[in-house]
N, C-alpha and C positions, 0 to 999 in steps of 0.2 A: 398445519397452517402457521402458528405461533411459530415454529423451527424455522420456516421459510422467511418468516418476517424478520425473525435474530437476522438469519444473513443477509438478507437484502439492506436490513440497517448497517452492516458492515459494509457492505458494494459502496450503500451511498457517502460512507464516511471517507474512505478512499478516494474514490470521485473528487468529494468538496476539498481532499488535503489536499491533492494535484491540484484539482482547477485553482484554488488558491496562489499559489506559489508561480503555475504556469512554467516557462522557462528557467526558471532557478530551484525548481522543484528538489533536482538532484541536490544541490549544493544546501538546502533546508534540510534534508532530509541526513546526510551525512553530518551534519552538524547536530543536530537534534537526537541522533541514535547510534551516531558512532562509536560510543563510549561499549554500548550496549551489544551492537548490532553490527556486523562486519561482511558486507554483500558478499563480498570477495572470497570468503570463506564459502561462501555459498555456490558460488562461480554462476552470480550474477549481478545486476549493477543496481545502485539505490533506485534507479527507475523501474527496472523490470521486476523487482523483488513485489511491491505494492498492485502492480497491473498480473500478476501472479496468483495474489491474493483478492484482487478482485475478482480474477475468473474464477476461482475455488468456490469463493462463496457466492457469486452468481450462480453454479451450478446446484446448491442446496435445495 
């Protein structure tokens, strides 16, 4: 149960970073982690990377 709740705290932190930002999401998100973090290496985009990660840790 505790395990389940870690992730579901992660789903909701995700959630509140998007609804935050809304429409500029990507452009926050690039700025904020681009140093760090590069989608593109990923072969996917600041938006999809997070909604990614929320469906992982939804499924915990």
């Amino acid at each position: 149960m505790a395990e389940q709740m870690k992730y579901a705290g992660k789903t909701l932190k995700v959630n509140d970073f998007i609804s935050a930002y809304g429409d500029g999401f990507a452009e926050v998100f690039r700025s904020r982690y681009e140093f760090y973090f590069s989608p593109k290496l990923w072969e996917t985009t600041a938006y999809e990377f997070p909604m990614t990660v929320r469906q992982i840790a939804s499924k915990r």
